[in-house]
C-alpha positions in Angstrom: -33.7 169.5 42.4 -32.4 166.0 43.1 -33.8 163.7 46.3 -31.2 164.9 48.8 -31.8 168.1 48.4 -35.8 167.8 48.4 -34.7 165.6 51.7 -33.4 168.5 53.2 -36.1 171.2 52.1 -38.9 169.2 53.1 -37.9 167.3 56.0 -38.6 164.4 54.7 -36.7 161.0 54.2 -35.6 159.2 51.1 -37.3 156.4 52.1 -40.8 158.7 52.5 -40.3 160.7 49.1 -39.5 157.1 47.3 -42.8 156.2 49.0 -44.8 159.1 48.1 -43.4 159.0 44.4 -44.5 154.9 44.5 -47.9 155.9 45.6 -48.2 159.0 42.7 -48.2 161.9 45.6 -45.6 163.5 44.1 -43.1 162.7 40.6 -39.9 162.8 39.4 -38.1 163.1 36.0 -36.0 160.9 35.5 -32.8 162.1 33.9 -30.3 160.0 31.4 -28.2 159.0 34.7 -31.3 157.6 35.8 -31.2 160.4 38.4 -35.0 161.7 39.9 -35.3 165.3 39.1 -38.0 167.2 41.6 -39.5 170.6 40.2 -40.5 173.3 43.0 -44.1 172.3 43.1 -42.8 169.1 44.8 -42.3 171.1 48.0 -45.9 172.4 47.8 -47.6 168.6 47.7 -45.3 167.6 50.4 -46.8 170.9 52.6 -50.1 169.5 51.4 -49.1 166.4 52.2 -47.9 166.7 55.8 -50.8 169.4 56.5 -53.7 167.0 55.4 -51.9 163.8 57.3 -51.6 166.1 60.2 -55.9 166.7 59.9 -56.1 162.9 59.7 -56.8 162.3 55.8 -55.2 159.2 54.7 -52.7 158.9 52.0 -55.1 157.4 49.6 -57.6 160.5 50.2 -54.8 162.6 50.0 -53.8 161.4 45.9 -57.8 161.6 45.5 -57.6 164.9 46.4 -54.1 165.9 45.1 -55.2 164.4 41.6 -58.3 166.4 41.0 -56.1 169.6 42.0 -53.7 168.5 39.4 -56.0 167.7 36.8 -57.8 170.6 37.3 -61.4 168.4 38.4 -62.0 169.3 42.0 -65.9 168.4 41.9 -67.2 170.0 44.7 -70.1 166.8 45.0 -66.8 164.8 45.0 -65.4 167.5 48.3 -68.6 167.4 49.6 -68.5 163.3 49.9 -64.9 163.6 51.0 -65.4 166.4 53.6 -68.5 164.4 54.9 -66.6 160.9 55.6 -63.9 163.1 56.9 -66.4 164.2 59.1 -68.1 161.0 60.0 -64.8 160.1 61.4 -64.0 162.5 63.2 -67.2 162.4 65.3 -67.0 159.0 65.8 -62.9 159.6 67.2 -64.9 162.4 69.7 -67.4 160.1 70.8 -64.8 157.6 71.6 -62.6 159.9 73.7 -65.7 161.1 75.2 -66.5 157.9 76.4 -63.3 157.2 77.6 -62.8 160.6 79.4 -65.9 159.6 81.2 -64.6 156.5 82.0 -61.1 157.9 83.1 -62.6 159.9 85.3 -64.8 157.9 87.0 -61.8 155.2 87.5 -59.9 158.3 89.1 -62.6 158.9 91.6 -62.5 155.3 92.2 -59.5 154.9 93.2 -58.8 158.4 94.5 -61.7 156.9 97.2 -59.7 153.9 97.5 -56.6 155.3 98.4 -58.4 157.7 100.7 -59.8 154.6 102.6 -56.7 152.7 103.1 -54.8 156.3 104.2 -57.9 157.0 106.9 -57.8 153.0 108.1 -53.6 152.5 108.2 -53.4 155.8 109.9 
């Protein structure tokens, strides 16, 4: 399939697949017209794609990960070391929004005490 059709299967933009192809997520043929040819398995990575950006992998984790599949070497020490950073992050993200959660709340009782005050002394 050419790039405006992929554009309309996937949902994504010229400008993305032209990035994705400039990064090695996904590949075209190129025809004698100098045309990029997509094969169906193009759709699949671009599922993959969205799905693992979506999860919060990066784009460079994401060829890591859609290299091994395509050459058949998913190490699972390799997953392990991925699956733990991913990991690592994420806890770190939850500690964050805890922290701030605690401190959004405790801003809200502020000023809900605040406003309270100024309604009890104006009226």
């Amino acid at each position: 399939m050419r790039i405006g059709e992929l554009e309309k299967r996937s949902g994504a933009s010229r400008h993305t697949l032209r990035y994705y192809e400039s990064l090695g997520l996904i590949s075209a043929l190129r025809r004698d017209n100098n045309y990029r040819e997509y094969c169906q398995q193009t759709l699949s990575d671009l599922d993959f794609i969205r799905q693992a950006q979506g999860m919060g992998f990066s784009l460079g984790e994401i060829g890591e990960i859609l290299k091994a599949r395509r050459e058949q070497q998913l190490d699972c020490a390799q997953g392990a070391a991925l699956v733990s950073r991913k990991l690592a992050e994420v806890e770190k993200k939850l500690a964050d929004l805890q922290q701030l959660r605690d401190f959004l709340r405790s801003e809200k009782l502020r000023l809900e005490a605040s406003a309270a005050e100024q309604a009890a002394r104006s009226g």
